[in-house]
C-alpha positions as CSV (number, residue, x, y, z in Angstrom):
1,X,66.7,103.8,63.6
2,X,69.2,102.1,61.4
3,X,68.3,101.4,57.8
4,X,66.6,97.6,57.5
5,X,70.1,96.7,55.6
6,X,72.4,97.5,58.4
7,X,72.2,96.1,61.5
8,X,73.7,97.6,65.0
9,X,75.2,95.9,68.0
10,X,74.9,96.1,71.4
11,X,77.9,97.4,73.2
12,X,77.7,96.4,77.1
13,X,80.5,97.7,79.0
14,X,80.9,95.6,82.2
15,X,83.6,94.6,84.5
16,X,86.3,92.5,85.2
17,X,85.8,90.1,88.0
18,X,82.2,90.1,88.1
19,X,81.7,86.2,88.1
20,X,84.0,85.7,90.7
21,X,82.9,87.9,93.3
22,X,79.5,87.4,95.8
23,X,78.8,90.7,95.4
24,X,74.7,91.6,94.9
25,X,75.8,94.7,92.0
26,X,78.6,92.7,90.6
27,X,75.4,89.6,90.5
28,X,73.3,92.1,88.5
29,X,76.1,93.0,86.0
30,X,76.3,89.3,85.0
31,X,72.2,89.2,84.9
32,X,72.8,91.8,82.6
33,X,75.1,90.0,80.4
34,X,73.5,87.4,80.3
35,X,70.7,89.0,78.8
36,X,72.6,90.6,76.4
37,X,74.3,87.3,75.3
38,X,71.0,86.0,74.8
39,X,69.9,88.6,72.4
40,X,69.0,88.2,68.9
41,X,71.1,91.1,68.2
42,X,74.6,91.3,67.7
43,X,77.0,91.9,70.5
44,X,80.2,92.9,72.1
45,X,80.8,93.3,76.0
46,X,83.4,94.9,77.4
47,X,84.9,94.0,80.6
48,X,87.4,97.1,82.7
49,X,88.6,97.2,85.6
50,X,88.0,99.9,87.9
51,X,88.6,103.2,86.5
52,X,91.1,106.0,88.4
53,X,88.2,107.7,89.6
54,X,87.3,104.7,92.3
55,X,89.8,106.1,94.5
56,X,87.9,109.1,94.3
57,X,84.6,107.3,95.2
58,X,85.9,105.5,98.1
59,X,87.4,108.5,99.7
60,X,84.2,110.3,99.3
61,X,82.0,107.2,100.4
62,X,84.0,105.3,103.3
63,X,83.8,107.6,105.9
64,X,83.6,107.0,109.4
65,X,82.2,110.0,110.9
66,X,84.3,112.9,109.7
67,X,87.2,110.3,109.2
68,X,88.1,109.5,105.8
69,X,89.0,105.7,105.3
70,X,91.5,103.8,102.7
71,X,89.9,100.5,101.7
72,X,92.6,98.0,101.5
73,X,92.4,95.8,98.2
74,X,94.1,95.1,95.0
75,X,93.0,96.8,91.9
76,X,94.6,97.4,88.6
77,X,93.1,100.8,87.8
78,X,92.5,102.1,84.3
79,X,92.1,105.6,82.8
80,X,87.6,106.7,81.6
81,X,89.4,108.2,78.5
82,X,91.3,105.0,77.4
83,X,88.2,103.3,78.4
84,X,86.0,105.4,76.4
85,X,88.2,104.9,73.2
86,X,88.1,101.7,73.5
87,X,84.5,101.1,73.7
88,X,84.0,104.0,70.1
89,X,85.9,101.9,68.9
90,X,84.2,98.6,69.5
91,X,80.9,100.8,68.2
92,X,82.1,100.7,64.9
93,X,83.5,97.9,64.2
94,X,81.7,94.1,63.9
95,X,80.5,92.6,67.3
96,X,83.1,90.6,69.1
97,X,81.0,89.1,71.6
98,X,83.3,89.1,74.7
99,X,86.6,91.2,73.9
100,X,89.7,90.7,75.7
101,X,89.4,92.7,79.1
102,X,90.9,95.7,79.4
103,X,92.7,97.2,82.8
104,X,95.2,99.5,83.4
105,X,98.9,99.5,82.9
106,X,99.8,98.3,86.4
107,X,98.6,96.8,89.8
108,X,98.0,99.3,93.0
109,X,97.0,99.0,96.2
110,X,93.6,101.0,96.7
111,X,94.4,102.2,99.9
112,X,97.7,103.7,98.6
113,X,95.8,105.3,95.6
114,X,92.8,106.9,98.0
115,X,96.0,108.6,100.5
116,X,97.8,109.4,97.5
117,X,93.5,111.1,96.1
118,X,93.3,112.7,99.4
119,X,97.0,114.8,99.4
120,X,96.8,115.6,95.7
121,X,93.2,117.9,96.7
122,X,94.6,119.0,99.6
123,X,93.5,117.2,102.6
124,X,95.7,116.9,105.6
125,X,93.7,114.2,107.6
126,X,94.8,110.8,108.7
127,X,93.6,108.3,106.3
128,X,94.0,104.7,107.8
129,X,94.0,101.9,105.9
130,X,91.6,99.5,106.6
131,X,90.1,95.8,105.9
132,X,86.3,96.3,105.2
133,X,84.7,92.9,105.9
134,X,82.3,93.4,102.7
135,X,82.5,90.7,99.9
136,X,83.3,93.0,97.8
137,X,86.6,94.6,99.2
138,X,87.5,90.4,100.9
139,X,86.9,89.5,96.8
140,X,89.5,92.6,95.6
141,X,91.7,91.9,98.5
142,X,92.1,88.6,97.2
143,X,92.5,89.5,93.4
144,X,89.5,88.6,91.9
145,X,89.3,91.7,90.4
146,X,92.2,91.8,88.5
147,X,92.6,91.0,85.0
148,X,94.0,87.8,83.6
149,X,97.5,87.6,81.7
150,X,95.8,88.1,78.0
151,X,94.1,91.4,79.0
152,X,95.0,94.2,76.9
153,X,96.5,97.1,78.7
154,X,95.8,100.7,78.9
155,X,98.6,103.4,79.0
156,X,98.2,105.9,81.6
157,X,98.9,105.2,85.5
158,X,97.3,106.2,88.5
159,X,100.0,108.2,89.0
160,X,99.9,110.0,86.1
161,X,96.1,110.3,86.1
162,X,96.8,112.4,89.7
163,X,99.4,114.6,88.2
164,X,97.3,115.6,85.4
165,X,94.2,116.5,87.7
């Protein structure tokens, strides 16, 4: 518990796109900020993109049968670490309410970045790209999901983030 003369704030990470997409998680994520806005406490939230890891998740998760699938969308992916750093930072300074979003240094084609996941551990299987008819993936296809021109940028690429696993 913080001493009675010093007051915390919440720090909400969330993510970028969530109020434009008809997605039911993405709906929850801006339930949850909205609570948080409405607190009595003071706050910050923190809207990323996706981090590298997704194209992880979605090689792992959209499958059909024993075939792998690449998701086609746009995504502007961004490094956990920088992520991370960003929101300790937040932590100790005064609440900013909503901070400028943060996403990674460049746009990339999911689909590319899940073929590009699957060779770098290894795996020789076709991996087709694909349109999923989900909200979701028609939102990202169309860019709702990436940031707008005053978000600040992290530094390392997806590129990079493979090399260095």
């Amino acid at each position: 518990m913080l001493p009675p003369t010093r007051r915390g704030h919440i720090i909400l990470l969330s993510i970028v796109g969530i109020d434009r997409m008809p997605f039911d998680y993405y709906a929850g994520k801006v339930a949850q900020e909205n609570v948080v806005e409405s607190s009595p406490v003071p706050w910050t939230i923190q809207r990323a993109t996706q981090f590298h890891e997704f194209a992880a998740q979605m090689f792992a998760r959209a499958k059909a049968g024993p075939l792998h699938l690449a998701p086609r969308a746009r995504t502007q992916p961004i490094s956990a670490a920088e992520v991370g750093e960003r929101l300790a930072t937040l932590a100790v300074g005064a609440p900013q309410q909503r901070a400028r979003d943060l996403a990674g240094p460049r746009e990339e084609a999911l689909d590319e970045m899940v073929k590009s996941y699957a060779r770098a551990r290894g795996y020789r299987g076709w991996v087709p790209s694909i349109s999923i008819p989900t909200k979701q993936m028609q939102g990202m296809r169309a860019g709702l999901a990436l940031p707008g021109p005053d978000a600040d940028l992290g530094r390392q690429t997806f590129a990079e983030w493979i090399a260095a696993r």
